[in-house]
N, C-alpha and C positions, 0 to 999 in steps of 0.2 A: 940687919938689913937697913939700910941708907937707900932713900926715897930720893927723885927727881921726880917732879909734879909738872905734869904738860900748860901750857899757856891757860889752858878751860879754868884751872883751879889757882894759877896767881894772884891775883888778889883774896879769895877767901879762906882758903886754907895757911898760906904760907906764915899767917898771926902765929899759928897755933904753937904753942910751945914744949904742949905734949909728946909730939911727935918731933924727929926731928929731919927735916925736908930741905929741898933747895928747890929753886924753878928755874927755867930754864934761862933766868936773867942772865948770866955769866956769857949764855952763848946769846941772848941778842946781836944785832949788828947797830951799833951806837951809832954811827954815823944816821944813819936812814931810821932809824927808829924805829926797828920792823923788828917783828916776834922773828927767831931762828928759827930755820929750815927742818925741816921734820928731821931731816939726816943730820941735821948740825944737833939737834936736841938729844938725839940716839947716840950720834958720835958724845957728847959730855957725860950723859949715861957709864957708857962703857967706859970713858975715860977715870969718872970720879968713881967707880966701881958701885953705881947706884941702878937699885931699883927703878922705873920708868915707871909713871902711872899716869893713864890717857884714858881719854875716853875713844881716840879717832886711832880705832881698828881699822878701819878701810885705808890709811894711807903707813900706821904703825907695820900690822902684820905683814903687806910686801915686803920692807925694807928689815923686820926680822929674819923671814923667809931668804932675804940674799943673804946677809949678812951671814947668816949658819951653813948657806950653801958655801960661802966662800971658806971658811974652815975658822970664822973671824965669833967671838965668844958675845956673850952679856949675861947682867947679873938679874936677870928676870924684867919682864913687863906685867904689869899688873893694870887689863883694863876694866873698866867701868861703864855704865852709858846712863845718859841722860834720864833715860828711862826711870832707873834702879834708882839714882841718886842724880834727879832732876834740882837744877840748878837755880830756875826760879822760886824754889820754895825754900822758906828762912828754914825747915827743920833739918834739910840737906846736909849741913855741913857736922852738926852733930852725928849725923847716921851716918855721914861718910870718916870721920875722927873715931866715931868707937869701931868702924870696922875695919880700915887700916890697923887699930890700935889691936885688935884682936890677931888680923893679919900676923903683927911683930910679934908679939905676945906668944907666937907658934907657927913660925914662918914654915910654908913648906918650901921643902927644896925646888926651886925655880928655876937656877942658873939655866942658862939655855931656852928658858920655858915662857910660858906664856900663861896666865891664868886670869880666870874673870872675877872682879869682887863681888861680892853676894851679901 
């Protein structure tokens, strides 16, 4: 499983060497300097045959939702929320590294799917 890490986790996770991740830099818009479009982030997703990991459910899940009504595929979303693995707090990133790392370690089948980190 090959990972895409939504804009929330670019600068803190993408060090890690354990894992091995992309963000969604490739698909920025260079010119304007602006984080890509939630659909541009999905579309690289599906394109680099990566896993998507977000925390923003509320605008990811509609655009899964089409995407599978249109007969159109991806290789899992994996979300998260602030909550579980709250951002402001320096132990975050360790609990969020060993539990992706567990994630890979015994990926379930996702393709199509959706599931939440815990």
């Amino acid at each position: 499983m090959r990972l895409l890490l939504d804009e929330m986790y670019r600068t803190s996770l993408r060090p890690s060497c354990a894992i091995e991740v992309t963000t969604p830099c490739p698909f920025v818009r260079p010119l304007l300097h602006l984080p890509a479009h939630d659909e541009e982030v999905l579309t690289g997703a599906v394109s680099e045959n990566r896993t998507l990991v977000t925390e923003n459910v509320r605008d990811f899940r509609p655009l899964e939702v089409a995407l599978l009504a249109d007969g159109g595929h991806h290789h899992g979303i994996v979300y998260t929320t602030d909550r579980q693995f709250p951002r402001g707090d320096p132990q975050t990133l360790g609990r969020l590294v060993r539990a992706l790392d567990a994630l890979l370690g015994d990926p379930p089948p996702i393709r199509d799917r959706s599931i939440f980190l815990r």
